[in-house]
N, C-alpha and C positions, 0 to 999 in steps of 0.2 A: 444520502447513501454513499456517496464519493469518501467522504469525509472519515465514515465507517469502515469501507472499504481499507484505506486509507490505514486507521487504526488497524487492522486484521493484519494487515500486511506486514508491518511494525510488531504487532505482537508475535506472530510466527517466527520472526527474523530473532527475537529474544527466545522462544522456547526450541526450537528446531538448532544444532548443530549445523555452522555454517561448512562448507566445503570453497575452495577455492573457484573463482567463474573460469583462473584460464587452465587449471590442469586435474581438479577434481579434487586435489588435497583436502584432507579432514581439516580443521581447525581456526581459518581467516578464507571471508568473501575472497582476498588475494592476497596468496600465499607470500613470501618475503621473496621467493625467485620468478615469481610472475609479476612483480613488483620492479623487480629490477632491470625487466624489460623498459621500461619508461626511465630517461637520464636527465641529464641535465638539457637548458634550453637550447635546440639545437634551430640555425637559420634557415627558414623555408623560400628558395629564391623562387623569383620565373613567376610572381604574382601581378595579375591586371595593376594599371596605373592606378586605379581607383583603389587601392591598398597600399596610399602611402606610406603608410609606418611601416617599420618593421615588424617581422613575423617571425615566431620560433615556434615550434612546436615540445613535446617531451618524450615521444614516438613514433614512429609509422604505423600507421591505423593498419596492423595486422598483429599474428600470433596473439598470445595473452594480450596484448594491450588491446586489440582492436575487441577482441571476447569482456574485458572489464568495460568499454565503451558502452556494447550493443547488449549489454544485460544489464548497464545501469540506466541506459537509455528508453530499450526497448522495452524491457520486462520487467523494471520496475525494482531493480535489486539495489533497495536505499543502502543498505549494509554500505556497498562501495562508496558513498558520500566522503566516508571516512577517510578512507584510503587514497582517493583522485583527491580530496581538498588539501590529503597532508603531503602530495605530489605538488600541488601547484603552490602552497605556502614556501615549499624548501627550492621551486624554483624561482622566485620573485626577487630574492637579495641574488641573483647568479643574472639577470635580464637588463640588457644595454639597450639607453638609447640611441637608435640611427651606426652611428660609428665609433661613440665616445665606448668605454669602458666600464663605467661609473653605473653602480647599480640606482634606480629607481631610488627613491628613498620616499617616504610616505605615500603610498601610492592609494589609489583610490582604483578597487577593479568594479568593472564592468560588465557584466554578464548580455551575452548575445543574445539577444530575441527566441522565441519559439515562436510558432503561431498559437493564438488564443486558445482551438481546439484541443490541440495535443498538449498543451501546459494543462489543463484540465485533466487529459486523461494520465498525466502523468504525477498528478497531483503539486501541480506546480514547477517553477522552470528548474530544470535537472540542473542544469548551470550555477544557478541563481545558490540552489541547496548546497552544492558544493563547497562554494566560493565563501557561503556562512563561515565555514569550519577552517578556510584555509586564511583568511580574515582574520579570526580570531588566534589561532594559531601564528600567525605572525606580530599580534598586538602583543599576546602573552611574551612571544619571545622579546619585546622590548622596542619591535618598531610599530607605531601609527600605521595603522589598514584600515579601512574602509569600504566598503559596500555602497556601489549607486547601483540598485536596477532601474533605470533611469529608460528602457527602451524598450519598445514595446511593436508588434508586428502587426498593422492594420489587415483588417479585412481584405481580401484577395488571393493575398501571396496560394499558391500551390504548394504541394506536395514535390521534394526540390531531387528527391529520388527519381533517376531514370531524363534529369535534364540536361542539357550539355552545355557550356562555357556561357554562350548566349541566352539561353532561354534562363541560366538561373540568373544572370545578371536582371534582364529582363523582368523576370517573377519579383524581383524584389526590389523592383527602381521604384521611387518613392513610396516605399509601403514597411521604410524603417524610421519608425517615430523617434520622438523623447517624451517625456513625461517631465515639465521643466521644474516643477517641486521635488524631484528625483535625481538630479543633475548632480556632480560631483564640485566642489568649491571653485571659482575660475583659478591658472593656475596651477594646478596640483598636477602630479603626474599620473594620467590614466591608463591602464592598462585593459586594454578587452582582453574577454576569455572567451574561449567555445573549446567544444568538448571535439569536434574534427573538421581540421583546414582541409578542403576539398581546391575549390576553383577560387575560393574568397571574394564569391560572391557575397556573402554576409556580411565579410568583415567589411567589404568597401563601402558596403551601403550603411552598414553602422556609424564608420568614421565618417562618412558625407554628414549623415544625421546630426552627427556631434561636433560635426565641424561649424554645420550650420547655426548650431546652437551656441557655438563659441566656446568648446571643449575641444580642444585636439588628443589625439590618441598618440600618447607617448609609445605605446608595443600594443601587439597582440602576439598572445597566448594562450596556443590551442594543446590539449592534451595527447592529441595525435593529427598526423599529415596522411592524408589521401592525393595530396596534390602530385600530379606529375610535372616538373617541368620542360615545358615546351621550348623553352628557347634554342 
């Protein structure tokens, strides 16, 4: 039924006239100035020590960008795949290691965890879909990308909406896997994605996972920042 579901949703997206998610425009899911709210990789400081790498984001999780998030996220609007994967493909050759300059060069991304439940009703990890397109779109242009969904969210973790610094750390201490058939080559430069840096409790717990595993996290890059910093 999922599956069906699934196909409907996709078929309507082809016969139905798309409109823009962040201003209502006739003609693209997001419009070319709702687009342009989202820039190049910007540095998200004031993150827990447990988020060693670096972190950039491509917006602040409001206006149009925070609208193309919460309608691809929440309500199921694949349309945007297109558009966030050719967001994050154009910003991958622009993303520094640490303090060097020197962009990434064959990088392998890594898509954040959802929990089991909500990748289900979302027809799979919204991340994960993205990251298809922004992969390939960077191979075509002539550099080596790659895809590990290599991580996956055990049983427990909550619902991470309505928690505060601690408890989302908390919710998600040991209950971010790897999948080690899934793993990116040792080596290689890995890049995590999520679709909104919050308190980064995710990304910490990712990179622990992947550390654990003997993958260290070259960046993370999130398509928008909710983070305040505290410091």
């Amino acid at each position: 039924m999922r599956v069906l579901s699934n196909a409907l949703r996709d078929l309507s997206d082809l016969v139905f006239p798309s409109t823009c998610v962040g201003c209502s425009a006739a003609g693209d899911s997001l419009c070319p100035d709702c687009v342009a709210e989202f820039g190049p990789p910007m540095p998200v400081p004031g993150l827990p020590r447990s988020v060693s790498a670096p972190c950039f984001a491509l917006a602040r999780y409001s206006g149009a960008a925070r609208q193309a998030v919460v309608a691809y996220k929440e309500r199921g609007e694949r349309s945007l795949a297109r558009p966030l994967g050719l967001l994050v493909a154009a910003a991958l050759p622009l993303l520094s290691s640490g303090s060097s300059a020197q962009a990434a060069s064959e990088p392998w991304l890594v898509p954040a965890p959802s929990r089991p439940a909500v990748a289900r009703r979302r027809g799979g990890n919204h991340v994960e879909r993205l990251l298809r397109i922004a992969a390939r779109t960077v191979a075509e242009n002539g550099t080596p990308c790659a895809l590990a969904p290599c991580l996956v969210l055990a049983a427990g973790a909550a619902e991470s909406v309505g928690l505060d610094d601690r408890e989302r750390a908390a919710n998600l201490a040991g209950r971010v896997r790897v999948r080690p058939a899934a793993l990116p080559p040792s080596g290689t430069p890995v890049i995590l994605v999520d679709d909104v840096l919050t308190t980064g409790a995710t990304a910490g717990a990712a990179i622990t996972a992947l550390a654990e595993a003997g993958v260290p996290v070259a960046s993370v890059l999130a398509l928008t920042s909710a983070h305040r910093d505290r410091r």
